[in-house]
N, C-alpha and C positions, 0 to 999 in steps of 0.2 A: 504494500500500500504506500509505504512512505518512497519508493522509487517512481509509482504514477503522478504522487502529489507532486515530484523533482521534475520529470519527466515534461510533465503538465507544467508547469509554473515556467520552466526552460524552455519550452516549444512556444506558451503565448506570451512571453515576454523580448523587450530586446534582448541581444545577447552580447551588450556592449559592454565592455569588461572598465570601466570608470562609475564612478560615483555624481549623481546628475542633480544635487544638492548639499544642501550644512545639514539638513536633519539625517541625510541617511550614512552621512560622514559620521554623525556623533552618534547613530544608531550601530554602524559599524564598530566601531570606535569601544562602545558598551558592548556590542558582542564580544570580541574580541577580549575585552579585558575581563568580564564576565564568566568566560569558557575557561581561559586560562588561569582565572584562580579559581575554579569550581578541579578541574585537572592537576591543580599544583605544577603550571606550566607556565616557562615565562611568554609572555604575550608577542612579544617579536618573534618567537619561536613556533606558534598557532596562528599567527598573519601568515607563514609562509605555509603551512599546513593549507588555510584558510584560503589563501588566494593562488598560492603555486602548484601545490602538491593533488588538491582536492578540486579547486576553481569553487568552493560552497561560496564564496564569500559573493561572487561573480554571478553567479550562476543560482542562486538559492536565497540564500542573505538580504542581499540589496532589491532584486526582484520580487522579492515579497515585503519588504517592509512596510508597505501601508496593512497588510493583515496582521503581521510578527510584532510589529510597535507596539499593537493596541493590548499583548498579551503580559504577564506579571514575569518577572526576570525567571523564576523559577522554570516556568513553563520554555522561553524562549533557551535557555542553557540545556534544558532536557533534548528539545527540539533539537537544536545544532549538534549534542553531541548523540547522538539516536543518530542522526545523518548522516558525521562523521565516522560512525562504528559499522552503518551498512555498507558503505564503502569503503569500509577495510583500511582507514585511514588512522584509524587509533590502534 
């Protein structure tokens, strides 16, 4: 299920790999630093996770942020790392 909602979310969104405002900069920003200390990771070291290795941040992350903002940190840190773990990236 959580590969269709990627799949889906990837296919109707753009696929342009930049950030297209300040809120989803600072929403990034809070993922990012959110994930990495829920993992005990430093957080430049999950940016490249995040944007290199996985492309979530690109591709998942940013493209959904008008849905993902509206939810409670708990929820959004389960959400990415759920994400990150089907993809074999943890």
């Amino acid at each position: 299920m959580e590969d269709q909602r990627i799949e889906s979310t990837t296919n109707s969104m753009a696929k342009e790999n930049h950030i297209h405002n300040r809120n989803e900069l600072e929403f990034a920003i809070f993922c990012i630093e959110s994930v990495a200390y829920r993992l005990e990771m430093e957080p430049e070291k999950l940016y490249d996770v995040l944007a290199e290795k996985s492309n979530l941040l690109y591709n998942y992350i940013i493209p959904s942020y008008d849905v993902l903002h509206t939810q409670g940190k708990d929820y959004i840190v389960d959400d990415i790392i759920s994400v990150l773990s089907e993809r074999g990236v943890l």
